[in-house]
C-alpha positions as CSV (number, residue, x, y, z in Angstrom):
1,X,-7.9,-10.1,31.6
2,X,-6.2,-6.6,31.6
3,X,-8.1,-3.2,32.3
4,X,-8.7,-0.3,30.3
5,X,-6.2,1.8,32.9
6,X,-3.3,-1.1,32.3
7,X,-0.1,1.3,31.2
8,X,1.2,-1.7,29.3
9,X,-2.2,-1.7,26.5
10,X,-0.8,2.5,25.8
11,X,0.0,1.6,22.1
12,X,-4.1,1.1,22.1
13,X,-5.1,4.1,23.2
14,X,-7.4,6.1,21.0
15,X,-7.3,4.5,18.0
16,X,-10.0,7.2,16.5
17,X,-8.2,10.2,17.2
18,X,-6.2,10.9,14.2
19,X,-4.1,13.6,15.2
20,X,-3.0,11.7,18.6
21,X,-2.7,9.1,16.4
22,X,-0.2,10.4,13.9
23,X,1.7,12.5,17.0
24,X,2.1,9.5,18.8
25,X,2.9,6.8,15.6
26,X,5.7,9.6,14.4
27,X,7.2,9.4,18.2
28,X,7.3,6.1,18.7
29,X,7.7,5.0,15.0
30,X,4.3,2.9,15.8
31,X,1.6,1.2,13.6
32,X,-1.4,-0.6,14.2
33,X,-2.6,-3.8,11.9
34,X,-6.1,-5.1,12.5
35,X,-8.2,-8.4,12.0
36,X,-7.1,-12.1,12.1
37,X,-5.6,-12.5,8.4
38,X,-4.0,-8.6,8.5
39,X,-2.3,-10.0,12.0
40,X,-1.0,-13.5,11.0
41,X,0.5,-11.5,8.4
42,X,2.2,-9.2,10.3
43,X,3.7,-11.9,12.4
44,X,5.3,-13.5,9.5
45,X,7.0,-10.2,8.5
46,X,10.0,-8.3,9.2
47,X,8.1,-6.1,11.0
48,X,9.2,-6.5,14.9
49,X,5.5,-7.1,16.7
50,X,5.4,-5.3,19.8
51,X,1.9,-6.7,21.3
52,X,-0.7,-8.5,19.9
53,X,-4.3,-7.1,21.7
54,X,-7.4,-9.8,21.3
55,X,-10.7,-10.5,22.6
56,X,-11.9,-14.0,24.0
57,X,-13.7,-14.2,20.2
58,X,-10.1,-12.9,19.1
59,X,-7.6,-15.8,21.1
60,X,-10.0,-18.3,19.4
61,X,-9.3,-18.0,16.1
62,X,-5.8,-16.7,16.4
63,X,-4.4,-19.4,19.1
64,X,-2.6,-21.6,16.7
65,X,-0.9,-18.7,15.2
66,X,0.2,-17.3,18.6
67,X,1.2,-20.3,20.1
68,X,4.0,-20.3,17.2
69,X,5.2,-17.1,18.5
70,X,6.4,-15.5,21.8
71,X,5.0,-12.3,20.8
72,X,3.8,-10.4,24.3
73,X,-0.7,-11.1,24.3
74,X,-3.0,-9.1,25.9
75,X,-6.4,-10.6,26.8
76,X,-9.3,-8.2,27.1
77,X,-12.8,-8.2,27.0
78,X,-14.7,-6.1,24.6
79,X,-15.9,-2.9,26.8
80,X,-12.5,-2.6,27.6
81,X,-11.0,-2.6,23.7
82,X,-13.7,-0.8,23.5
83,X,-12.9,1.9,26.0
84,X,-9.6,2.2,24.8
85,X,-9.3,2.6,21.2
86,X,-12.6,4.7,21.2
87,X,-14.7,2.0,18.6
88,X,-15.9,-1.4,18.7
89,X,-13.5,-3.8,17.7
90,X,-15.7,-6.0,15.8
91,X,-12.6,-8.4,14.3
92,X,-11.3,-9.0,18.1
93,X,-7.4,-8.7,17.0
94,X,-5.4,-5.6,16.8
95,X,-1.3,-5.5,17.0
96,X,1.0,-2.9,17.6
97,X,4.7,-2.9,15.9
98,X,7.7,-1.4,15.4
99,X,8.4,0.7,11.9
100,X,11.6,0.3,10.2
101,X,13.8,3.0,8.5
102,X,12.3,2.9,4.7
103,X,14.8,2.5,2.3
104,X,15.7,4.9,-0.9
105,X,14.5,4.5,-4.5
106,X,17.5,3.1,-5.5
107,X,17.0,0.1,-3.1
108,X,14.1,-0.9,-4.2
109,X,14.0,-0.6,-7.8
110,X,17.4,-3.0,-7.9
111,X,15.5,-6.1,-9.7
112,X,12.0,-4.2,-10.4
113,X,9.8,-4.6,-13.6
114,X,7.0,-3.4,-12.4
115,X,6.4,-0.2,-10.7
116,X,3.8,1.8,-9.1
117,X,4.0,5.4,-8.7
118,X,1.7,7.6,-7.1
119,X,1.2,10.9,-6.6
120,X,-0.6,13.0,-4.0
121,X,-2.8,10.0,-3.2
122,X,-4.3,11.0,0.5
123,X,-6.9,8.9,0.7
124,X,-6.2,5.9,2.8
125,X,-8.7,3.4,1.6
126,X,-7.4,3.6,-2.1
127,X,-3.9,3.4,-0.4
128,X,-4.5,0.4,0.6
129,X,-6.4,-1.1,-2.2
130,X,-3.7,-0.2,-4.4
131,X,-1.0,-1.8,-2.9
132,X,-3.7,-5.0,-2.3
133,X,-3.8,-4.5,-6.1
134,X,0.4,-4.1,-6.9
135,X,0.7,-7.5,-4.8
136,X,-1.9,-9.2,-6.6
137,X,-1.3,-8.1,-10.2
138,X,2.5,-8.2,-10.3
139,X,3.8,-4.8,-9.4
140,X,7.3,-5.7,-7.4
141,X,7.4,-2.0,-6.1
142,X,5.3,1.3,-5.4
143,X,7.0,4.7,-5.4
144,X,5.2,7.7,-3.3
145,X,5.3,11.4,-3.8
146,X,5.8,13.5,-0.7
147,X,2.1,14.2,0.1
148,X,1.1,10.6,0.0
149,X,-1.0,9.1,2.9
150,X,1.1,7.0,4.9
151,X,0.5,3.4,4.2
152,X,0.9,2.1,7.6
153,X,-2.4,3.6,8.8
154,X,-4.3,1.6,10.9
155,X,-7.4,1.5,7.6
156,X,-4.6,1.2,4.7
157,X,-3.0,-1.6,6.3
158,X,-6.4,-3.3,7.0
159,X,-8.1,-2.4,3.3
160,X,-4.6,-4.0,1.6
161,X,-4.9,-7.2,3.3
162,X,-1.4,-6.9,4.8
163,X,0.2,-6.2,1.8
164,X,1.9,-3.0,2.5
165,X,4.0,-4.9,4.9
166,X,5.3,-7.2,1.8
167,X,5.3,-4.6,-1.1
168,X,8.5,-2.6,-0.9
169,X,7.8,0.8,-1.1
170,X,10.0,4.4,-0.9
171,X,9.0,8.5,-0.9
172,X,10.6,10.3,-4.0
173,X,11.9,13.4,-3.1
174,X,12.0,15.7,-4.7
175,X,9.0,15.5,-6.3
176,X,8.8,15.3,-9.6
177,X,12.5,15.8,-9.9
178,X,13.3,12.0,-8.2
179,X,11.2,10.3,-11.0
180,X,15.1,10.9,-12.9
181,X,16.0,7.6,-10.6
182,X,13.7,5.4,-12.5
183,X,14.4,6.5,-15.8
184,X,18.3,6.1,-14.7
185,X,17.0,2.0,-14.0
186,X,16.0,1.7,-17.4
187,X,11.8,2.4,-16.9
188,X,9.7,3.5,-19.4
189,X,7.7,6.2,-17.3
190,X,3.8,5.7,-18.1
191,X,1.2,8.7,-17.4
192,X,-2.3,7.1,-16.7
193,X,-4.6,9.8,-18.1
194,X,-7.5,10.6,-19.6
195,X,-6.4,13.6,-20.8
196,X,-6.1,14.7,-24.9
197,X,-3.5,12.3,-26.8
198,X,-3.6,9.5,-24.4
199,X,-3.0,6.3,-26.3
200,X,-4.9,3.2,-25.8
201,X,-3.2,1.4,-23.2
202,X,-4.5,-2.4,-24.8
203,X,-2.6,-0.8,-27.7
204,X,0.8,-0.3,-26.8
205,X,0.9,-2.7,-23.7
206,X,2.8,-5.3,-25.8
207,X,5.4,-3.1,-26.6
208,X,6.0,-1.5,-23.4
209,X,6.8,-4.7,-22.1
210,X,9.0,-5.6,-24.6
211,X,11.0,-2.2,-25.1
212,X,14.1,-1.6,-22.7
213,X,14.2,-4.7,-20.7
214,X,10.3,-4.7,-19.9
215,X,10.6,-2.1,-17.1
216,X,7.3,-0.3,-16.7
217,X,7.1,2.6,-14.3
218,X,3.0,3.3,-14.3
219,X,2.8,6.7,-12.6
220,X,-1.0,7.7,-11.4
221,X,-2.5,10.9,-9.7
222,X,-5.1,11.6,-6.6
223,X,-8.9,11.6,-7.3
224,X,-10.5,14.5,-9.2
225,X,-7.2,16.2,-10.3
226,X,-5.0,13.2,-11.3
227,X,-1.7,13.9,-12.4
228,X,0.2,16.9,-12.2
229,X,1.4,18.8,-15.6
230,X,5.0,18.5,-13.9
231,X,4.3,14.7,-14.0
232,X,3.0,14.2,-16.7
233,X,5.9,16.2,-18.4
234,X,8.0,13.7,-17.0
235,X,6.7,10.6,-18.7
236,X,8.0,8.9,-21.6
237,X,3.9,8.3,-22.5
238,X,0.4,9.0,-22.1
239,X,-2.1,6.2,-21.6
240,X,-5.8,5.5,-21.1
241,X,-8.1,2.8,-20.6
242,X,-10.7,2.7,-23.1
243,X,-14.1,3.0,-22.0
244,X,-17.7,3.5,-22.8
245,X,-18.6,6.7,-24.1
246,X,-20.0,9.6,-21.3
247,X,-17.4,8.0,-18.8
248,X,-13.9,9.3,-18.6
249,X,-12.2,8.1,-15.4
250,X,-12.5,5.0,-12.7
251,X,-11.5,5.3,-8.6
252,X,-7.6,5.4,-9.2
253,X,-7.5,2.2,-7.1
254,X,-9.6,0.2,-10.1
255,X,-8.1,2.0,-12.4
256,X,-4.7,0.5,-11.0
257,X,-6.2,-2.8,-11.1
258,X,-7.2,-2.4,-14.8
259,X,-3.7,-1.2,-16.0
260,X,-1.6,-3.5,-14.1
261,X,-4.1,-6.5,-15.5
262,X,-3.3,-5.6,-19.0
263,X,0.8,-5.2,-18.8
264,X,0.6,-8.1,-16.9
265,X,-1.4,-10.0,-19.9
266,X,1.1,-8.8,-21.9
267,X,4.0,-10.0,-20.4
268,X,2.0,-13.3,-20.1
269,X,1.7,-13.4,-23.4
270,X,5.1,-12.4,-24.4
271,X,7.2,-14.3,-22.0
272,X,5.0,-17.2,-20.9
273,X,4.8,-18.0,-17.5
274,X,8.0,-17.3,-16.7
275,X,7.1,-14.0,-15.0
């Protein structure tokens, strides 16, 4: 079993500290994926593993993915994960890889109907429930503004199940300025709002999907202030998702979840199973 001290377990090293974290992930172009499922994803994507870190609890229920690979394992015990990442690594599997140069706008929106755009979302647990969410509910793309969290942290990673390393995703900048390189693709920009003249978004779902090629570009803002005026300005439409009365807003992840549900019902219902 390796040590705490071992030089080659480095990429482990602190886990908690988020500044050390984010000073040595932008030097080394480093992430950190956590947990059995979050791991076996990771080794089945583009994304070049560098180590994979488990416990005796860990090995077991990992092995027969491993033994597939020739990914570089390090055996520990759990002081010593412990003692290096600075918490207890209850899940017993943590790997470190390699970032890849993110591509433009324009590359990912080639082929697109579905697209999530968010704005100023810092928090990394809704970061990486919404992208759990644009995997699951048919978004093919998710477009950040500058002063987005970074997906690849170590919780967003974990909370999406893996599925930032499958969604394709790009910065726009500037900001709000690049939204022009969705409009030039053909999208209908959407504002989720609660805010005065919203429409019903149950309402005009059907004919979003149908209008201009069925490219939806549903653009949503952080907690508490939501989306910029300059954003909003942007958009083609105002939407909203009709609730109870005395309620005017959901977490932004759910509210995702909600929207993304009923264009995809619509298309469903238009188009048939022929997504």
């Amino acid at each position: 079993m390796a040590r705490a001290d071992d030089a080659r377990l480095a990429d482990y090293v602190a886990l908690r500290d988020p500044v050390l974290r984010r000073r040595r992930e932008a030097a080394t172009g480093l992430f950190i994926a956590e947990g059995r499922l979050v791991v076996e994803r990771l080794l089945m994507s583009r994304f070049p593993v560098r180590s994979v870190l488990v416990t005796e609890r860990g090995l077991r229920v990992l092995r027969p993915v491993l033994e597939e690979t020739d990914v570089t394992v390090h055996l520990v015990d759990g002081a010593v994960a412990r003692a290096l990442t600075g918490y207890d690594v209850h899940r017993g599997v943590l790997a470190a890889a390699r970032r890849l140069e993110l591509p433009d706008a324009t590359g990912v929106l080639a082929g697109a109907r579905v697209a999530l755009v968010l704005e100023d979302l810092t928090d990394q647990v809704n970061m990486g429930a919404l992208f759990r969410n644009a995997a699951a509910l048919g978004a093919d793309v998710v477009l950040l503004s500058p002063r987005c969290c970074d997906p690849l942290y170590r919780r967003s990673v974990r909370v999406s199940m893996g599925a930032v390393l499958t969604v394709p995703y790009a910065y726009l900048e500037p900001w709000p300025q690049r939204l022009d390189a969705l409009a030039d693709h053909g999208f209908s920009l959407v504002a989720l709002t609660p805010g005065p003249g919203a429409e019903p978004l149950e309402a005009v779902a059907g004919g979003l999907v149908e209008h201009g090629g069925g490219r939806v570009a549903l653009l949503l803002g952080s907690e508490g202030p939501g989306l910029s005026p300059a954003a909003v300005a942007a958009c083609d439409r105002r939407v909203r998702i009709a609730m109870e009365s005395g309620v005017d807003s959901l977490n932004v992840a759910t509210a995702a979840a909600v929207a993304l549900h009923c264009l995809r019902s619509a298309r469903l219902s238009r188009y048939g199973e022929d997504l």
